[in-house]
PDB file with SEQRES, HELIX, SHEET and CRYST1 records, atoms N, CA, C and O in Angstrom:
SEQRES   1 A   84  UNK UNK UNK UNK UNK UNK UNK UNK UNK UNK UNK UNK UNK          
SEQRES   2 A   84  UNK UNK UNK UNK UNK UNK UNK UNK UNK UNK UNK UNK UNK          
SEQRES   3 A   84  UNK UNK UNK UNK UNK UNK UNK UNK UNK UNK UNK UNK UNK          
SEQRES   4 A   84  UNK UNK UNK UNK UNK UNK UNK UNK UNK UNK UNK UNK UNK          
SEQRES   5 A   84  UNK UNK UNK UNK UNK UNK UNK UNK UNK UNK UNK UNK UNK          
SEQRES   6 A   84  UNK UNK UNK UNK UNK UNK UNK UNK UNK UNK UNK UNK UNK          
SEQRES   7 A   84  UNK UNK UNK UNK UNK UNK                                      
HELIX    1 AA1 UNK A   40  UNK A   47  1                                   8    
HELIX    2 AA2 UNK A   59  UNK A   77  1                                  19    
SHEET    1 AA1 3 UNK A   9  UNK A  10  0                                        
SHEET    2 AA1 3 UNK A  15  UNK A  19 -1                                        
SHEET    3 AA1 3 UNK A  33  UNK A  37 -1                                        
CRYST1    1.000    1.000    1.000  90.00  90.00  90.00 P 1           1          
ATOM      1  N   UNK A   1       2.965 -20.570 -10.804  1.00  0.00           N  
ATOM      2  CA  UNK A   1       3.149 -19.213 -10.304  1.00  0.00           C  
ATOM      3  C   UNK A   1       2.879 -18.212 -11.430  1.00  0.00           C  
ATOM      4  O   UNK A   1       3.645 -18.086 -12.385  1.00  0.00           O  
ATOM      5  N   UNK A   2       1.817 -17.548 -11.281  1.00  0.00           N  
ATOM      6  CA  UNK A   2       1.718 -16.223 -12.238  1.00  0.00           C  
ATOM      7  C   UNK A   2       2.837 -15.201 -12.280  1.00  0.00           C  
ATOM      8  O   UNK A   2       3.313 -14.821 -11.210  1.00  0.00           O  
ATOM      9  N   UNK A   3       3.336 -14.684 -13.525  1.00  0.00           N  
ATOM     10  CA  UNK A   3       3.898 -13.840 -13.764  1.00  0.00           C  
ATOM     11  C   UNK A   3       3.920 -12.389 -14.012  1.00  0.00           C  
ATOM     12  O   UNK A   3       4.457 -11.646 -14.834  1.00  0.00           O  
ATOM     13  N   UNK A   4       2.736 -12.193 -12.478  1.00  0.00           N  
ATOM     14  CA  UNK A   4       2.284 -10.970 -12.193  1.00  0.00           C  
ATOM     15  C   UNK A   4       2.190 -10.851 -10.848  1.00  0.00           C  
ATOM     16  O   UNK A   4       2.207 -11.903 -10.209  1.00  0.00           O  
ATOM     17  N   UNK A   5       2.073  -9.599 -10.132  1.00  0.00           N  
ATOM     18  CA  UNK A   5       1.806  -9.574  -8.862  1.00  0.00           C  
ATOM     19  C   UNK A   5       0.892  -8.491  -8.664  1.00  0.00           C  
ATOM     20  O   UNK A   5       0.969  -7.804  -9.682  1.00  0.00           O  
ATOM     21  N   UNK A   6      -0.084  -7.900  -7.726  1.00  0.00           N  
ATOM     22  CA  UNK A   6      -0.490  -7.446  -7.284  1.00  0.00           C  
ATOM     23  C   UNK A   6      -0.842  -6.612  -6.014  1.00  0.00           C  
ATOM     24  O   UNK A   6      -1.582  -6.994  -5.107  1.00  0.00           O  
ATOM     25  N   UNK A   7      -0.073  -5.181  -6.102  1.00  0.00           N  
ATOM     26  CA  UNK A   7      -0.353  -4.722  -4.729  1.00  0.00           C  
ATOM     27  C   UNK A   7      -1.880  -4.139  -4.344  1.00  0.00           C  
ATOM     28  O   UNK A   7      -2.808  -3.921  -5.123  1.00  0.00           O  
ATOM     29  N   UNK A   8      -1.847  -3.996  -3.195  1.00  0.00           N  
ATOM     30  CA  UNK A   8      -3.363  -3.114  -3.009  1.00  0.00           C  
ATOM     31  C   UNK A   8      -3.296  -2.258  -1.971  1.00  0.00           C  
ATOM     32  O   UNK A   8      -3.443  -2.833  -0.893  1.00  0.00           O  
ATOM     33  N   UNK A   9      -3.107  -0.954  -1.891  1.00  0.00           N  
ATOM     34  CA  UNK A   9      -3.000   0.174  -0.885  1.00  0.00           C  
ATOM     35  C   UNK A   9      -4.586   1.333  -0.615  1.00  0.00           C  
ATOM     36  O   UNK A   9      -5.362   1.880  -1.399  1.00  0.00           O  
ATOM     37  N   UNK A  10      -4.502   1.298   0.503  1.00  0.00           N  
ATOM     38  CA  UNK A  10      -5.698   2.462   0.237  1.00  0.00           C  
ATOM     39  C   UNK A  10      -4.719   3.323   1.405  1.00  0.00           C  
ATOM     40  O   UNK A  10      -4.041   3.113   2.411  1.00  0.00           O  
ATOM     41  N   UNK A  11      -5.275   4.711   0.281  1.00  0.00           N  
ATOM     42  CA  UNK A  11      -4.790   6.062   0.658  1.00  0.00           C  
ATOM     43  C   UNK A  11      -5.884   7.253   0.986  1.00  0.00           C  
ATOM     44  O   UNK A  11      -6.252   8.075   0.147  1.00  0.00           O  
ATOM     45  N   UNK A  12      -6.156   7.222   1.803  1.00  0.00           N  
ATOM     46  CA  UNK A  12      -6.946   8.708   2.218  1.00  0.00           C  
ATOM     47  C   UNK A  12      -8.307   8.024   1.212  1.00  0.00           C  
ATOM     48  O   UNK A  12      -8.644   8.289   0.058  1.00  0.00           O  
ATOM     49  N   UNK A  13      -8.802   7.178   2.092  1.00  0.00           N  
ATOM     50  CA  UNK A  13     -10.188   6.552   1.063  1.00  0.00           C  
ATOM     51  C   UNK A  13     -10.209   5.956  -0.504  1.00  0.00           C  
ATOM     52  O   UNK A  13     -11.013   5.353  -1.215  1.00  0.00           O  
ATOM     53  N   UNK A  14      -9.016   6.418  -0.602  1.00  0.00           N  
ATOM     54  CA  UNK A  14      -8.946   5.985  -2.555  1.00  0.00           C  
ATOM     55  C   UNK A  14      -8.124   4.765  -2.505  1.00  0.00           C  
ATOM     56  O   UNK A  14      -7.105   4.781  -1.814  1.00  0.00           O  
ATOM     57  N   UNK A  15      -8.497   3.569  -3.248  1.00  0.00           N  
ATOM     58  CA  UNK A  15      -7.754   2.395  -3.372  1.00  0.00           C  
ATOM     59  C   UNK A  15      -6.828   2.208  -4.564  1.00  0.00           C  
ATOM     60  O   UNK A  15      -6.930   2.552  -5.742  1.00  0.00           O  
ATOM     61  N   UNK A  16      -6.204   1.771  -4.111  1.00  0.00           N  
ATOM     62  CA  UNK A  16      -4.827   2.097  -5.579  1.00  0.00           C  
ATOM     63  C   UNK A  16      -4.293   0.701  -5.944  1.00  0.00           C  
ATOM     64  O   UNK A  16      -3.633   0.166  -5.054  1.00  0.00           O  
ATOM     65  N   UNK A  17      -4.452   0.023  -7.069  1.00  0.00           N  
ATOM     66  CA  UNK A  17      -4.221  -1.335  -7.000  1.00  0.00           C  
ATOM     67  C   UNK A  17      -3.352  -1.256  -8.406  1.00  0.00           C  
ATOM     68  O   UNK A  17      -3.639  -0.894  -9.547  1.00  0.00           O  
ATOM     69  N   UNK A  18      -2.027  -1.821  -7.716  1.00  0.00           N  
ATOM     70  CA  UNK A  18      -0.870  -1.895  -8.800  1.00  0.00           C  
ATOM     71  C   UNK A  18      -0.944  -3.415  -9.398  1.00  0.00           C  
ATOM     72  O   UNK A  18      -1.082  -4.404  -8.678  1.00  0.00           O  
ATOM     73  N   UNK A  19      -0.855  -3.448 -10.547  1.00  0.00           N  
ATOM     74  CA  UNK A  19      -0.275  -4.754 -11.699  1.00  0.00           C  
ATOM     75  C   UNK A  19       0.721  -4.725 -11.942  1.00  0.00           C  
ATOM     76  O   UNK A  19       1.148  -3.825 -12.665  1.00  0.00           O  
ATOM     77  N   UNK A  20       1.675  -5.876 -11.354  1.00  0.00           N  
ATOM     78  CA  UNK A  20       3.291  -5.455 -11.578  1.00  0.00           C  
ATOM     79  C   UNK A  20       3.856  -6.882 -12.056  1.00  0.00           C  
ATOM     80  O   UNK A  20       3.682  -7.983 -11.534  1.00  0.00           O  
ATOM     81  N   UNK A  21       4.479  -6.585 -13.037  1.00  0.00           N  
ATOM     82  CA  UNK A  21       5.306  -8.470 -13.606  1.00  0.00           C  
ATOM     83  C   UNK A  21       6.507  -8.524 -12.785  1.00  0.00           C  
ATOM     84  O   UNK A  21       7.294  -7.593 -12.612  1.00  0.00           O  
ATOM     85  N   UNK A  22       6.580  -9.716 -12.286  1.00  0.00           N  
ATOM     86  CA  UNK A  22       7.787 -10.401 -11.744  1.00  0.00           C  
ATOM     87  C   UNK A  22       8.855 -10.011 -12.433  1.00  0.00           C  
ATOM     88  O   UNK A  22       8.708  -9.960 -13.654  1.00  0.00           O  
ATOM     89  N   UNK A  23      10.086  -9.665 -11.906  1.00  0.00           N  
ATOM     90  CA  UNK A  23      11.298  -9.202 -12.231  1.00  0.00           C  
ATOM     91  C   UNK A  23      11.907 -10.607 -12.655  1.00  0.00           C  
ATOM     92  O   UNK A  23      12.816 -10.508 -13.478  1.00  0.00           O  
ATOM     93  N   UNK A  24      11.606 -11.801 -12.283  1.00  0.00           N  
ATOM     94  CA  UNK A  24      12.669 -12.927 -12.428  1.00  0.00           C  
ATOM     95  C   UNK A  24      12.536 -13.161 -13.951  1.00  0.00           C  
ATOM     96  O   UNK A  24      13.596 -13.345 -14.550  1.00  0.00           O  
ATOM     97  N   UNK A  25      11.428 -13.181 -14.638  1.00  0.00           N  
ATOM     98  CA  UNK A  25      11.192 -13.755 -15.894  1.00  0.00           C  
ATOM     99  C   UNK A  25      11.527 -12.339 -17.090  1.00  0.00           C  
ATOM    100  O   UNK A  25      11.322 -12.493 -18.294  1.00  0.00           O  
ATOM    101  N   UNK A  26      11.893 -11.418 -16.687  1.00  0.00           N  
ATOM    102  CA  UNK A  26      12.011  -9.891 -17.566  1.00  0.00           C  
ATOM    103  C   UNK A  26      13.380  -9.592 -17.846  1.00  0.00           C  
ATOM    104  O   UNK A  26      14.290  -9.306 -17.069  1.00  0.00           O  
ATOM    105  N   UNK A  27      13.368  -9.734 -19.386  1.00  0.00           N  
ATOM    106  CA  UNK A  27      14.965  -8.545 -19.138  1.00  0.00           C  
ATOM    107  C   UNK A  27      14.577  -7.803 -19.762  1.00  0.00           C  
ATOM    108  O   UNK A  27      15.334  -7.562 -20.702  1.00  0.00           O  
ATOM    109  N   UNK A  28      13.159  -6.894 -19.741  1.00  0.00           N  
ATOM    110  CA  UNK A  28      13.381  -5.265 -20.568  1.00  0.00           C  
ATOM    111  C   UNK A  28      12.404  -5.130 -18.846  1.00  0.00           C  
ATOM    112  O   UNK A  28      11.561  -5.974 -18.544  1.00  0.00           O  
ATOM    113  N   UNK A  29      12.670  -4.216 -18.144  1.00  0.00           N  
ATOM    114  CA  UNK A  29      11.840  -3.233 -17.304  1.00  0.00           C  
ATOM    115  C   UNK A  29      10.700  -3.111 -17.629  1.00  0.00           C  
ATOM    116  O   UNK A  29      10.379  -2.853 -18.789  1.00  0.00           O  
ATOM    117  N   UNK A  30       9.678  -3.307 -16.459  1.00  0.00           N  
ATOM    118  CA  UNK A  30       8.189  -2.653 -17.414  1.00  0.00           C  
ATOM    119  C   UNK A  30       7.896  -2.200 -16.099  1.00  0.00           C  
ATOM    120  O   UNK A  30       8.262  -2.560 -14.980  1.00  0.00           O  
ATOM    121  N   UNK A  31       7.046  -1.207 -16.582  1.00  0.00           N  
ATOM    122  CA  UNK A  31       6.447  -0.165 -14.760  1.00  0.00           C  
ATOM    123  C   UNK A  31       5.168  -1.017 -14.475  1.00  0.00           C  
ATOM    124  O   UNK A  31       4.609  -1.828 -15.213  1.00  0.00           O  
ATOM    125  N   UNK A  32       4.940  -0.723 -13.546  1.00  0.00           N  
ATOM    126  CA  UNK A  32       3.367  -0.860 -13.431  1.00  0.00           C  
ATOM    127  C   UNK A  32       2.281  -0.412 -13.604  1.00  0.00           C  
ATOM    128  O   UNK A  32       2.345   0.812 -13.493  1.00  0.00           O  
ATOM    129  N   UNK A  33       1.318  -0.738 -13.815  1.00  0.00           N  
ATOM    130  CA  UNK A  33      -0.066  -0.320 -13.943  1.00  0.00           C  
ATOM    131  C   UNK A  33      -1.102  -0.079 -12.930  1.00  0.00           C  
ATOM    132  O   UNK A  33      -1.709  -1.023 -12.424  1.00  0.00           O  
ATOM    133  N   UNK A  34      -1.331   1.136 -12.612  1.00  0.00           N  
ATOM    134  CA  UNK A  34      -1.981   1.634 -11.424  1.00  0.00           C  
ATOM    135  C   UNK A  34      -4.018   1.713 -11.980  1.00  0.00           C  
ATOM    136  O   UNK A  34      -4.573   2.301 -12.908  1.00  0.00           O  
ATOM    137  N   UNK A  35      -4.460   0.974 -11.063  1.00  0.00           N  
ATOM    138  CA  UNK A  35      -5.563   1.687 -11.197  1.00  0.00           C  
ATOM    139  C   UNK A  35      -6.253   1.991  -9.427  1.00  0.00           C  
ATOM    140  O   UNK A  35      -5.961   1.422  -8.376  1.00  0.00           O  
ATOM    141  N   UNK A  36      -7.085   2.936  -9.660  1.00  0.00           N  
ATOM    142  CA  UNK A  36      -7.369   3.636  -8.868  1.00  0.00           C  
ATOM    143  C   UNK A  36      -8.767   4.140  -9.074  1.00  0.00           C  
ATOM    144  O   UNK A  36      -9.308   4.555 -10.098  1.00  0.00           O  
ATOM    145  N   UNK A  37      -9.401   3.948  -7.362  1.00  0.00           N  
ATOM    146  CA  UNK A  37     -11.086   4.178  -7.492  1.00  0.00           C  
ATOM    147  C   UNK A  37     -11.338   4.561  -6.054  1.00  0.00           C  
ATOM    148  O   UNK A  37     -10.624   4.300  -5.086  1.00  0.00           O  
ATOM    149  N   UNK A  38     -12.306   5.125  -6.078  1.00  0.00           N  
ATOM    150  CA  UNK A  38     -12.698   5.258  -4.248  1.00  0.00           C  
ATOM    151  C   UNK A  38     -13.918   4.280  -4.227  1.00  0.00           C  
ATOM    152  O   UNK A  38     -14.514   4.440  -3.162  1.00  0.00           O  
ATOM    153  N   UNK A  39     -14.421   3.472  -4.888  1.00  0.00           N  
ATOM    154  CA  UNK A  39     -15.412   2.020  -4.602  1.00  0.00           C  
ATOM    155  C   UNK A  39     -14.661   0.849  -5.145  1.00  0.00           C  
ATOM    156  O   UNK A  39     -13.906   1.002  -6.105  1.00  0.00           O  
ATOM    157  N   UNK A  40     -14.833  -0.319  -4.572  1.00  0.00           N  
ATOM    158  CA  UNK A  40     -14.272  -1.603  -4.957  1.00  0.00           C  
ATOM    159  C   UNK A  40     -14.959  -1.866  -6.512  1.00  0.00           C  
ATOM    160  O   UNK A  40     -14.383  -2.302  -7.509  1.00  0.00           O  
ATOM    161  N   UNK A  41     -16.404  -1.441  -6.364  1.00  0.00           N  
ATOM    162  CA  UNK A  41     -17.563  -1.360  -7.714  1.00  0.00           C  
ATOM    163  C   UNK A  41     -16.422  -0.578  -9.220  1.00  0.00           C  
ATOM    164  O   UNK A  41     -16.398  -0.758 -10.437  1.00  0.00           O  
ATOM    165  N   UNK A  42     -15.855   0.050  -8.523  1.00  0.00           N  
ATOM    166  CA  UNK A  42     -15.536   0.867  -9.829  1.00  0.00           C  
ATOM    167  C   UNK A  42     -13.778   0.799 -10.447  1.00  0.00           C  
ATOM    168  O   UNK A  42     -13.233   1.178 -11.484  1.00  0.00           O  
ATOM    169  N   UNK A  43     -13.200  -0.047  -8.903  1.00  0.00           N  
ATOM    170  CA  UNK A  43     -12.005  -0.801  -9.525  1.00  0.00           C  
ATOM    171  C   UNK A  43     -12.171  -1.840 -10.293  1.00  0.00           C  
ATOM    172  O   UNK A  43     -11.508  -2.058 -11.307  1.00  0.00           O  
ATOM    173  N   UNK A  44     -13.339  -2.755  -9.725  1.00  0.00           N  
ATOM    174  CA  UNK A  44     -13.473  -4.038 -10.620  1.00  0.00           C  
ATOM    175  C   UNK A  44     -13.650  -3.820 -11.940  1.00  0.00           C  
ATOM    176  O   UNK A  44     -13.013  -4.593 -12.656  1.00  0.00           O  
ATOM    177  N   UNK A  45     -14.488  -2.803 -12.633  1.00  0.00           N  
ATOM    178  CA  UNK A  45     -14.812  -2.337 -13.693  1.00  0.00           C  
ATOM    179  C   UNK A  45     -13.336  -2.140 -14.224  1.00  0.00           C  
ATOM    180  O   UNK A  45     -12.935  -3.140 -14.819  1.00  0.00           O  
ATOM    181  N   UNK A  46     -12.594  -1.294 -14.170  1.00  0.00           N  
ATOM    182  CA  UNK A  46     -11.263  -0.829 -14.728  1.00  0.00           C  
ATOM    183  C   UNK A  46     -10.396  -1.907 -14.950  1.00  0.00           C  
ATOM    184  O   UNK A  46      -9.909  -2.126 -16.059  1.00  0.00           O  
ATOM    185  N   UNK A  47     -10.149  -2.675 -13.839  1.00  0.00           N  
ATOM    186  CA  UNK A  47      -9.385  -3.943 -14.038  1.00  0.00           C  
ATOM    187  C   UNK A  47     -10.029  -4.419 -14.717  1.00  0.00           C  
ATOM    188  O   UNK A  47      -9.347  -4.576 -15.730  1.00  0.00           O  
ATOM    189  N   UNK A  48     -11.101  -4.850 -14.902  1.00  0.00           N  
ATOM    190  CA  UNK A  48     -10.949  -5.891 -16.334  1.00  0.00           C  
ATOM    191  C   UNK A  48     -11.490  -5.722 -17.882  1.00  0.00           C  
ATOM    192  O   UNK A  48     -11.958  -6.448 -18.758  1.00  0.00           O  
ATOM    193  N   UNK A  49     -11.167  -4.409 -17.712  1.00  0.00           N  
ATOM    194  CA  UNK A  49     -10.976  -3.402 -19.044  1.00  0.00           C  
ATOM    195  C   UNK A  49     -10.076  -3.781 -19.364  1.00  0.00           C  
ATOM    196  O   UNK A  49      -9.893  -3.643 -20.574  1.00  0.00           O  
ATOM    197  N   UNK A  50      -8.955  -4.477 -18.578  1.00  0.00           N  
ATOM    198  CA  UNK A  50      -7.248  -4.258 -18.908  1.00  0.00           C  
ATOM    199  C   UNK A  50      -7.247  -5.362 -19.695  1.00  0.00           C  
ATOM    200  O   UNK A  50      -8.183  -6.146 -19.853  1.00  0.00           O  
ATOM    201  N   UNK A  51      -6.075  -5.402 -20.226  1.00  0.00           N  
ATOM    202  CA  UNK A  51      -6.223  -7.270 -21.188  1.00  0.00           C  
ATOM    203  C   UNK A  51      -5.078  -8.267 -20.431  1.00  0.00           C  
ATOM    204  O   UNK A  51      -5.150  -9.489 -20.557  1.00  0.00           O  
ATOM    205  N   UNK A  52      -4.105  -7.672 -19.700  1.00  0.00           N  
ATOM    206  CA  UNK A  52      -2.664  -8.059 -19.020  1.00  0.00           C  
ATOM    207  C   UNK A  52      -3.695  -8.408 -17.703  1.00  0.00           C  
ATOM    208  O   UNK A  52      -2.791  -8.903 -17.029  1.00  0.00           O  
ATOM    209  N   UNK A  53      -4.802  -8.522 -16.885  1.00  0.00           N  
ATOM    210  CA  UNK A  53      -5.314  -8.747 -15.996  1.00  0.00           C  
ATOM    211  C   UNK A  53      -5.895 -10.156 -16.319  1.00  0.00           C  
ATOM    212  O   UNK A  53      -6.628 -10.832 -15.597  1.00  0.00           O  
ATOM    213  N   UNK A  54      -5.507 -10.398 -17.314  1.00  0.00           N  
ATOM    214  CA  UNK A  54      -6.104 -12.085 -18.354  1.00  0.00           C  
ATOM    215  C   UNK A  54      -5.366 -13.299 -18.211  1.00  0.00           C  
ATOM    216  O   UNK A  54      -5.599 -14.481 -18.463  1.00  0.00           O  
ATOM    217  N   UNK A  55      -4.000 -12.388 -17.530  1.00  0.00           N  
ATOM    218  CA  UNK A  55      -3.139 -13.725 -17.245  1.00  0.00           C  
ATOM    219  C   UNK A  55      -2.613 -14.026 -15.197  1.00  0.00           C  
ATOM    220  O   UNK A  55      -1.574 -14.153 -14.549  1.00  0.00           O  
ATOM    221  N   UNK A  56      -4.111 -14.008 -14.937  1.00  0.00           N  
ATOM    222  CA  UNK A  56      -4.028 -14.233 -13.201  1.00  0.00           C  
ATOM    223  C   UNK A  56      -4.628 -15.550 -13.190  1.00  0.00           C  
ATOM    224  O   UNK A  56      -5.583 -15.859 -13.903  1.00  0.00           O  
ATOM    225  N   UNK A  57      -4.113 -16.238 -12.458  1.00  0.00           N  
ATOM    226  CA  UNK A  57      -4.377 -17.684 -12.220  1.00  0.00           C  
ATOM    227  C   UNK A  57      -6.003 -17.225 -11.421  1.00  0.00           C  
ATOM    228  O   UNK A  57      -6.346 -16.131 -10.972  1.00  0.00           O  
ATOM    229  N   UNK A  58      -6.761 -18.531 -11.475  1.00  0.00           N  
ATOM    230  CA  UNK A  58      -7.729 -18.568 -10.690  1.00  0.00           C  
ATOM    231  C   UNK A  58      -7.567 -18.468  -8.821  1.00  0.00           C  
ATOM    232  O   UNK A  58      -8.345 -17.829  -8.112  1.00  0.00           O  
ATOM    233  N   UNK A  59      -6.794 -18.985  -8.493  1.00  0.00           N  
ATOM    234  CA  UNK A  59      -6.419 -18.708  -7.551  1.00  0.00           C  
ATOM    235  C   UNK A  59      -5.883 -17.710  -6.973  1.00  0.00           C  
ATOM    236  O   UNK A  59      -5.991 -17.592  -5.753  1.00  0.00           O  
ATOM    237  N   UNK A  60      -5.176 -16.760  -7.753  1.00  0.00           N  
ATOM    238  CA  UNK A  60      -4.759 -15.474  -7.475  1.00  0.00           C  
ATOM    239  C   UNK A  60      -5.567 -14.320  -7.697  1.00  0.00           C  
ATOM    240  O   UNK A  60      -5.217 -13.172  -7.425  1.00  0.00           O  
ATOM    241  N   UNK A  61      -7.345 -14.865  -8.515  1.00  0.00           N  
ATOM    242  CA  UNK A  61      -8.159 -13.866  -8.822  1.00  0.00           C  
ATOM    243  C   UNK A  61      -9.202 -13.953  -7.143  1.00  0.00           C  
ATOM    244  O   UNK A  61      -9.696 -13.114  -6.390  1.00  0.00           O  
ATOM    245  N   UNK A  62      -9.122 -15.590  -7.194  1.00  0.00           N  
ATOM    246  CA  UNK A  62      -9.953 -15.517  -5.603  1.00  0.00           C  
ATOM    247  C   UNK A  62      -9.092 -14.820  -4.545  1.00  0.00           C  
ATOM    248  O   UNK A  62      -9.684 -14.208  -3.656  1.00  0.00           O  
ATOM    249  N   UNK A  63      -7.939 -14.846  -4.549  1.00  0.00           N  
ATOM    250  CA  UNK A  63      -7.222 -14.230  -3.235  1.00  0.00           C  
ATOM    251  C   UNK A  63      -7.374 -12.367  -3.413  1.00  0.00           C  
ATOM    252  O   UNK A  63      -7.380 -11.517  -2.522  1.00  0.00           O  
ATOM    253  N   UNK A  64      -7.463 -12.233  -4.624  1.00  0.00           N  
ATOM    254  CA  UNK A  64      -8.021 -10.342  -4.813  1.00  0.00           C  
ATOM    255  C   UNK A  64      -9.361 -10.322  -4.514  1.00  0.00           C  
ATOM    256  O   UNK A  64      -9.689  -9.479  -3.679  1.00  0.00           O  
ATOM    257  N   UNK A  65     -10.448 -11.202  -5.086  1.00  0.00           N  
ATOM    258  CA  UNK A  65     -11.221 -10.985  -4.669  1.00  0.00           C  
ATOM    259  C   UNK A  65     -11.281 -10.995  -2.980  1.00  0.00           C  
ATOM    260  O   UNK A  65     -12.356 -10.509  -2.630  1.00  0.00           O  
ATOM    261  N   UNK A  66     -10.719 -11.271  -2.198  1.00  0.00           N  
ATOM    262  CA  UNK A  66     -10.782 -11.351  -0.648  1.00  0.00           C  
ATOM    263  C   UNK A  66     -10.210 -10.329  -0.215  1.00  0.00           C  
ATOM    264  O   UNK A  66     -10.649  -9.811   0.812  1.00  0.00           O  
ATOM    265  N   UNK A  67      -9.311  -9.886  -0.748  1.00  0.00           N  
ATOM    266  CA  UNK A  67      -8.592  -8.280  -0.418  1.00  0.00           C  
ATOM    267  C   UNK A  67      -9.338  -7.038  -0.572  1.00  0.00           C  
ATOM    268  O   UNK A  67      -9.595  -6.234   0.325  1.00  0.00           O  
ATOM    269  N   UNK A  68      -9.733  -6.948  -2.089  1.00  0.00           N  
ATOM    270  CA  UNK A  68     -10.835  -6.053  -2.228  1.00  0.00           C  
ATOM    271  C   UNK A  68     -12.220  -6.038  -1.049  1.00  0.00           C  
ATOM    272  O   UNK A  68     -12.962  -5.077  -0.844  1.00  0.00           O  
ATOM    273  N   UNK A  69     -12.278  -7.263  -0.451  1.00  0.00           N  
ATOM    274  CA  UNK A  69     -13.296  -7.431   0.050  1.00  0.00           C  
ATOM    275  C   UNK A  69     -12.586  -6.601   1.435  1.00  0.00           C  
ATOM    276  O   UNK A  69     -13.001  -5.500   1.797  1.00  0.00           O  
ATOM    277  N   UNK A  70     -11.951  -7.010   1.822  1.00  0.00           N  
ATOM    278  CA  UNK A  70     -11.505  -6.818   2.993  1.00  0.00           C  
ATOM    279  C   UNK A  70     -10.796  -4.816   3.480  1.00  0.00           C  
ATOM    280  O   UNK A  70     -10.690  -4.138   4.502  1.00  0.00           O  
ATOM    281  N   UNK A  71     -10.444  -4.628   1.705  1.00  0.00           N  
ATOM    282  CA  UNK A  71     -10.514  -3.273   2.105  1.00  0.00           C  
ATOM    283  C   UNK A  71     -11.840  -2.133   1.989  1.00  0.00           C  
ATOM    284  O   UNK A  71     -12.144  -1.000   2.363  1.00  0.00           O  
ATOM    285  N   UNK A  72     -12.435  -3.402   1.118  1.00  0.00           N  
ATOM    286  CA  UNK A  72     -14.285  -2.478   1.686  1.00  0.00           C  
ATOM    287  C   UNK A  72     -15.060  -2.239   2.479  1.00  0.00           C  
ATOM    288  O   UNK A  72     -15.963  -1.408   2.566  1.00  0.00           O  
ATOM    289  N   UNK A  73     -14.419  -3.563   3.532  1.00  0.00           N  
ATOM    290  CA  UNK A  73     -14.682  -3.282   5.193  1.00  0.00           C  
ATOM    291  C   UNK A  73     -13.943  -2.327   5.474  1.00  0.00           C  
ATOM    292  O   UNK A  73     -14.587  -1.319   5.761  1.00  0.00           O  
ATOM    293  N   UNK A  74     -12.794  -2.205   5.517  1.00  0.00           N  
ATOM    294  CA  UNK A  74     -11.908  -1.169   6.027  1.00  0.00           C  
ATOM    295  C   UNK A  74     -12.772   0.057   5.699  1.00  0.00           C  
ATOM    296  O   UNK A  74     -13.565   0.311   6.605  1.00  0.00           O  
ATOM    297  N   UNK A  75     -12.822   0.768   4.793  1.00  0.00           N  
ATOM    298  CA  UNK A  75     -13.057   2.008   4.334  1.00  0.00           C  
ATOM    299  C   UNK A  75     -14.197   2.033   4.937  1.00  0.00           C  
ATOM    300  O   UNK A  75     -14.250   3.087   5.570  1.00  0.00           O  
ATOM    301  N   UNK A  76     -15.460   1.216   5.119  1.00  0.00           N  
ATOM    302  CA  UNK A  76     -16.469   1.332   5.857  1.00  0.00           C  
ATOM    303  C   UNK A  76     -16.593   1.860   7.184  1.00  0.00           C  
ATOM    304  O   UNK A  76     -17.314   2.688   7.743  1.00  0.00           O  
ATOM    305  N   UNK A  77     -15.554   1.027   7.530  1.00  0.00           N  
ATOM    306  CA  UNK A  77     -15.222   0.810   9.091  1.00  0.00           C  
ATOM    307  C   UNK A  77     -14.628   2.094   9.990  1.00  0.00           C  
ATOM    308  O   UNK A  77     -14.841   2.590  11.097  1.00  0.00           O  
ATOM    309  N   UNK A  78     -13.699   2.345   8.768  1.00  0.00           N  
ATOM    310  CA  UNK A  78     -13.091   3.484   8.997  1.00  0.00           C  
ATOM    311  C   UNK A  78     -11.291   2.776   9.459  1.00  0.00           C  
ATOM    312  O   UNK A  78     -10.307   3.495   9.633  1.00  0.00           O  
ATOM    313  N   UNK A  79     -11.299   1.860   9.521  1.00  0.00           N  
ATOM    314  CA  UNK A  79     -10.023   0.800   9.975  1.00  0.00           C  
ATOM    315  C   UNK A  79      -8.975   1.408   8.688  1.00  0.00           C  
ATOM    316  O   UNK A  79      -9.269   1.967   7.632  1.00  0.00           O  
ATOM    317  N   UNK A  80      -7.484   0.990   9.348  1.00  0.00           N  
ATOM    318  CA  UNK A  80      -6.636   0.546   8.400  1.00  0.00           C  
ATOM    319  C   UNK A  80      -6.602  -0.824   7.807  1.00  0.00           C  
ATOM    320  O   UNK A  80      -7.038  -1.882   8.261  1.00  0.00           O  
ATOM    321  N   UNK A  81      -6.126  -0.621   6.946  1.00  0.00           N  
ATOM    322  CA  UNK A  81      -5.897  -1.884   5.836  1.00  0.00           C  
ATOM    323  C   UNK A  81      -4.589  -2.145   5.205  1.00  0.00           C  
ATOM    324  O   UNK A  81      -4.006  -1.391   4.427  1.00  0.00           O  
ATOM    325  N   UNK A  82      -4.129  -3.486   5.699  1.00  0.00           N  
ATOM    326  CA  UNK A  82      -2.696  -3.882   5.061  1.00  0.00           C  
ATOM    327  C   UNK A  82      -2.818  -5.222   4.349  1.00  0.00           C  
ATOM    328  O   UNK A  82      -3.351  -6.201   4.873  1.00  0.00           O  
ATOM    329  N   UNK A  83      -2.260  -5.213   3.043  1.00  0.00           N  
ATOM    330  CA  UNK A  83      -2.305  -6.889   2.498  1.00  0.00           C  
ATOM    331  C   UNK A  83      -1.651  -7.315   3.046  1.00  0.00           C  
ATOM    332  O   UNK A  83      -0.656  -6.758   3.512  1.00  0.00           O  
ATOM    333  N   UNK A  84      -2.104  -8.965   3.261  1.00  0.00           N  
ATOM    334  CA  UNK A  84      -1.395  -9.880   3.631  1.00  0.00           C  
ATOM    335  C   UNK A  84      -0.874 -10.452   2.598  1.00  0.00           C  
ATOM    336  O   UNK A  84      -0.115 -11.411   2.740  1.00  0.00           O  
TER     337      UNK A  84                                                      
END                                                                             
């Protein structure tokens, strides 16, 4: 289990994708890390500028990659979009 999580919201066309560490393994608080883009093209870029985006399992990088995917249909589409 990675000791990170990942939300993904889109707001009024702009996608907002939080990096957040698991509370179970922390005893100092840490916020999260927001990044934010109106293309999937230009989140991917930002995220892996980051260096804390280095510790996602392979499996948890394929399951973003399917989200991102899935909210690029959305925004296309014009649909809402909720992670599963």
């Amino acid at each position: 289990m990675d000791d990170f999580y990942c939300l993904i919201k889109l707001v009024k066309k702009k996608i907002e994708f939080y990096f957040i560490k698991n509370k179970s393994n922390a005893g100092i608080y840490n916020y999260p890390i927001c990044f934010t883009g109106f293309t999937v093209n230009l989140l991917t870029v930002l995220i892996q500028s980051h260096e804390l985006i280095n510790f996602l399992s392979i499996d948890h990088w394929l399951y973003l990659g399917q989200e991102l995917f899935k909210i690029e249909v959305a925004i296309f589409s014009g649909q809402e979009y909720i992670q599963k």
